[in-house]
C-alpha positions in Angstrom: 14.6 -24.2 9.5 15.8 -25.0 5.9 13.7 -22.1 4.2 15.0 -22.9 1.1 13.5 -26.4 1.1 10.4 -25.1 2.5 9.8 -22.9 -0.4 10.6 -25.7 -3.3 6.8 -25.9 -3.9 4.8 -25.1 -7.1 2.1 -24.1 -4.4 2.4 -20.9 -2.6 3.2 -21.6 1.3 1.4 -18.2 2.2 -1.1 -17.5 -0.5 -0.6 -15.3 -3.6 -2.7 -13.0 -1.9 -1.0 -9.5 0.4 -1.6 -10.3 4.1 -4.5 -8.2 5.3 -2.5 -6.1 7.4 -0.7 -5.0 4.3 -4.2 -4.4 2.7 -5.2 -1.9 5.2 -1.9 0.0 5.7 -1.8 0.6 2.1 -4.0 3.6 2.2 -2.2 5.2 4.8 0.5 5.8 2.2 1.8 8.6 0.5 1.4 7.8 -3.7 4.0 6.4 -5.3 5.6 5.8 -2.2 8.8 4.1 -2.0 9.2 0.9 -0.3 10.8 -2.0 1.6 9.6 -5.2 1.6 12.2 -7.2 4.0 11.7 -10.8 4.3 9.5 -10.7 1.7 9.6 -14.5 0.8 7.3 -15.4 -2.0 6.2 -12.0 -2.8 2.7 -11.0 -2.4 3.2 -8.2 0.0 5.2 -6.6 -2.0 4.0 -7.7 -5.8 0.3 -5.8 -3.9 1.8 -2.7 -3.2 3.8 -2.4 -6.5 -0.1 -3.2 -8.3 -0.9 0.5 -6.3 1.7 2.3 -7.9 4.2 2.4 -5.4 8.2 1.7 -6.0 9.1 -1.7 -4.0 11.9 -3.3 -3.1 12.1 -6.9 -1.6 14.7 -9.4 -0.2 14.5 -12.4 1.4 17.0 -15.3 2.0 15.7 -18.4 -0.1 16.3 -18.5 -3.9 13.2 -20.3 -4.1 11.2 -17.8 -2.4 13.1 -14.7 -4.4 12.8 -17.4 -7.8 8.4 -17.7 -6.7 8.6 -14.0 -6.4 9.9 -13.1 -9.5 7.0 -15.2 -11.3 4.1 -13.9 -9.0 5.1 -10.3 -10.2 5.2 -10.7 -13.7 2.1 -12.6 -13.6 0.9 -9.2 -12.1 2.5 -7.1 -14.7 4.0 -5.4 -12.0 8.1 -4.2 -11.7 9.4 -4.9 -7.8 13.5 -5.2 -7.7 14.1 -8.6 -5.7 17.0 -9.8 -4.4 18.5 -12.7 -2.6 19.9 -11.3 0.9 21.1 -12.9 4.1 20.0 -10.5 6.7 22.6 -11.1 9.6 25.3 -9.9 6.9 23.1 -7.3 4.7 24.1 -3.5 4.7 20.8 -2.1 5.4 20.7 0.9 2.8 20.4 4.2 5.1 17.5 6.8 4.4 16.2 5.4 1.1 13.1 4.4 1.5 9.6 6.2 2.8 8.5 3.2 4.6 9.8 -0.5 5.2 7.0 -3.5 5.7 8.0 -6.4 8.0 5.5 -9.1 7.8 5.7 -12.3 10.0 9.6 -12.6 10.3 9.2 -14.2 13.4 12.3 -16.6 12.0 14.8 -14.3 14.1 15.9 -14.9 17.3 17.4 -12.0 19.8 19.7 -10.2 19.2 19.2 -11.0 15.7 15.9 -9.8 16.2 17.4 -6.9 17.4 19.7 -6.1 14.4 16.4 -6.0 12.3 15.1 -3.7 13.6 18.0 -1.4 13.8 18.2 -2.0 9.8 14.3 -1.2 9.8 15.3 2.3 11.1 17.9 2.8 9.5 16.2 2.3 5.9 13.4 4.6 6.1 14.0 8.4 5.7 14.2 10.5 8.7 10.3 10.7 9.7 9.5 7.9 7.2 7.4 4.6 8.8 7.4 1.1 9.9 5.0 -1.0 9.9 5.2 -4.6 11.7 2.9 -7.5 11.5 3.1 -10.9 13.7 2.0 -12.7 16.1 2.0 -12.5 20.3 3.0 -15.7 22.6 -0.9 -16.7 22.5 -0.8 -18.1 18.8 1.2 -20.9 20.7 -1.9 -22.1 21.8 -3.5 -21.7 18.2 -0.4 -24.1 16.4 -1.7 -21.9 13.1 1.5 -20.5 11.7 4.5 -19.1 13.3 7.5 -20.3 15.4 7.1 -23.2 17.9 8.6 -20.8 21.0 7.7 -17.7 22.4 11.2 -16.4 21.7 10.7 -15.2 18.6 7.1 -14.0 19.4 6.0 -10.1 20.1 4.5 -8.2 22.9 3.4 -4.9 23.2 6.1 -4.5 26.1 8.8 -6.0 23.8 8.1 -3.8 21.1 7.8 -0.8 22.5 11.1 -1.1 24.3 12.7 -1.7 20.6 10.9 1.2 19.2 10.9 3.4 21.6 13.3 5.7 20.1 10.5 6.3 17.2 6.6 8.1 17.4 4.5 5.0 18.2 1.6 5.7 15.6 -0.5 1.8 16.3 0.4 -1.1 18.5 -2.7 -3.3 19.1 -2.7 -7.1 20.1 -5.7 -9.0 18.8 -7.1 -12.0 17.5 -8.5 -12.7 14.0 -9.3 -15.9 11.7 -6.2 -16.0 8.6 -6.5 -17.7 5.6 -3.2 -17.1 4.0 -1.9 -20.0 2.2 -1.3 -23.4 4.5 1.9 -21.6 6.6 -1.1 -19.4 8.2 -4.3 -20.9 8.3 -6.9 -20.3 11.4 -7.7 -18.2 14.3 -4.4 -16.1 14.8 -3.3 -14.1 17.8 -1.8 -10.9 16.2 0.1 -7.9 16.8 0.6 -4.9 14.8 3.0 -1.8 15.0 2.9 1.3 13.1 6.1 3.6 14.1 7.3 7.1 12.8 11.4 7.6 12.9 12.5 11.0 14.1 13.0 13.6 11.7 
């Protein structure tokens, strides 16, 4: 998928508004926690958790997206460092951040799936957290948002053989109505993780 051209909108393709798993991890965290946002694309994940007085970074591929970004958090009169990063090449900064949010980047397929999440780990501090939000193989039968193949979908089994290395804090499976922009719009069948790295 062309990401790029999918972002070249004035409109927002997921909303201006932080997903609502964001909106409820948020309080889990320490104050003025420092952050990852990674594939962050239009920025209101991490725009949201910069407006709580936390220190955010966020990347994401597209220009357009990073460009979108960039406007959303000035409008907020928030400060979040952006920048333009390809992943599969990216060298994932090691222990710098207290937590790392990855939020619907179901764009990955293995084992590039599988480098991702090695980066995840390797950003947070030792004992820092993860949290991971997307869907399961049954939002192929919803068509609401998300990849068109099961691929580059989660299971519980899937992740916590990639995490299993880590304190498995939350990993629930379930099924709630999203209104974020038009890329997710409708009953969605979810999945979130929350993991602790080894200290």
């Amino acid at each position: 998928m062309d990401w790029n051209a999918r972002y070249d909108t004035p409109d927002y393709l997921f909303g201006r508004v932080a997903s609502q798993f964001v909106v409820r991890m948020e309080p889990k965290l320490a104050r003025k926690s420092k952050l990852l946002c990674t594939a962050d694309g239009e920025g209101r994940n991490s725009v949201y958790l910069a407006s709580k007085g936390h220190a955010v970074d966020a990347n994401d591929f597209s220009a357009n997206a990073v460009a979108k970004a960039r406007t959303l958090a000035s409008e907020a009169g928030v400060a979040v460092k952006f920048d333009q990063v390809d992943l599969s090449t990216w060298d994932w900064p090691e222990h710098k951040f207290d937590a790392v949010f990855a939020v619907f980047f179901q764009f990955a397929f293995p084992p590039f799936r599988d480098q991702i999440f090695a980066g995840l780990k390797r950003a947070v501090v030792p004992g820092g957290r993860i949290y991971l939000h997307g869907y399961t193989p049954k939002q192929l039968e919803y068509k609401t948002g998300g990849p068109p193949d099961a691929e580059r979908l989660y299971t519980e089994e899937l992740l916590k053989a990639s995490f299993a290395d880590c304190e498995i804090e939350t990993l629930v499976s379930y099924e709630a109505e999203l209104q974020e922009g038009v890329g997710h719009s409708g009953m969605s069948a979810l999945i979130d993780l929350v993991v602790r790295t080894k200290g």
